[in-house]
N, C-alpha and C positions, 0 to 999 in steps of 0.2 A: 656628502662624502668628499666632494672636493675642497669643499672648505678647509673643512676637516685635514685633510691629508696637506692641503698648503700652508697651514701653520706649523704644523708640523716639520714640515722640510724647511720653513722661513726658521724657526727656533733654530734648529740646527746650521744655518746657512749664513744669518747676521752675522756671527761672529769673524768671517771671512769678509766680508763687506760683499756681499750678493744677496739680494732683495728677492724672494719671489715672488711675481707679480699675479699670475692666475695660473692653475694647475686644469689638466681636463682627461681627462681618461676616455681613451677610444677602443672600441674592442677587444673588448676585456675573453677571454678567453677560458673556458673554464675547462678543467681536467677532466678528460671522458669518466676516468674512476669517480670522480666528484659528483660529475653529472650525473652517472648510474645510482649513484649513492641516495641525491638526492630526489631523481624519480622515483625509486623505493620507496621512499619514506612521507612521498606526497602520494601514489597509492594504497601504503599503509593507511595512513589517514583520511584517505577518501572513503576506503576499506570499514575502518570503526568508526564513523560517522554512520553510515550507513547501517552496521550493526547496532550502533545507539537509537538509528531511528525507526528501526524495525522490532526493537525492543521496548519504545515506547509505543509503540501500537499495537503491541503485544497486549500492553497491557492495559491501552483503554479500550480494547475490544474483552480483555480478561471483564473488566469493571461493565461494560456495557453488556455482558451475560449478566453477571451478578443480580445487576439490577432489574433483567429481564425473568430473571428466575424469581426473584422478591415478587415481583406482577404477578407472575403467573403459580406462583405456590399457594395462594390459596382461591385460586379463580379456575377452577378444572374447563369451565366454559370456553374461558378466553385462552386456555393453551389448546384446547379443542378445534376453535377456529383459527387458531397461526397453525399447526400443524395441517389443518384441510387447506390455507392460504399458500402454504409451503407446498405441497402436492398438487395445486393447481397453477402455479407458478412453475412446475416442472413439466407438469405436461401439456401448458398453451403454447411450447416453444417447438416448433414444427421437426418433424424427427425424433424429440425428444422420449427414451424409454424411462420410465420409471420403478424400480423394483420397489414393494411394499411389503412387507412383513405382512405375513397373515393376525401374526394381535394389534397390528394398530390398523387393518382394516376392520376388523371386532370392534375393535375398541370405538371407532371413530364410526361408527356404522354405515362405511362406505358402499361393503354391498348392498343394501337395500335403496342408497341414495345410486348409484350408479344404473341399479336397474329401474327407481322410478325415472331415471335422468334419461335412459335410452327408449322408456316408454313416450316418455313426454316429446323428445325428439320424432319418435316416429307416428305418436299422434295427430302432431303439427304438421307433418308430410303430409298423413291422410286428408287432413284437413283442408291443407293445400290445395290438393288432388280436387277435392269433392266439389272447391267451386270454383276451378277450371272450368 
């Protein structure tokens, strides 16, 4: 910019016989309304960047169901066991409540695993117990 700006002024200035030798720009000052102006407009943009990049990951999570639902549409098993993986993942996390739909504990035949699951627990107690 200095360059710039010193031939500029030399153009104009030869013709008088005055040379400029080197130009420099010191604290440059900018206009508070310019400045506001221009922090606007580099928050806008921080702004829809941000909106661009949550918009693409909108949409490889859109594309990574897709693909999870092509799996599991004709595998009733294997959505079987992500749905009981998903349930057991809510409730290893200590505190954690889980509300379940009575048809996908039907469906998933969770009470009859839950009560072999609390028998087996308390078998292994006894067992414990018996060779103390």
């Amino acid at each position: 910019m200095d360059a710039e700006l010193q031939h500029i002024i030399d153009e104009r200035t030869t013709p008088w016989g005055v040379t400029v030798q080197s130009v420099e720009i010191h604290d440059v000052v900018i206009p508070s309304g310019l400045e506001d102006a221009m922090s606007r407009q580099a928050q806008a943009e921080r702004e829809r960047q941000a909106r661009v990049i949550l918009g693409e990951s909108e949409e490889q999570i859109a594309d990574s169901f897709a693909k999870a639902s092509e799996a599991y549409r004709n595998n009733p098993t294997a959505l079987h066991l992500r749905a009981m993986n998903m349930l057991f993942e809510g409730l290893k996390e200590r505190g954690a409540m889980v509300i379940v739909p009575s048809s996908a504990v039907d469906t998933m035949n969770l009470g009859g695993m839950m009560g072999m699951a609390s028998m087996a627990d308390k078998a292994e107690k006894m067992v414990a117990k018996s060779e103390e």
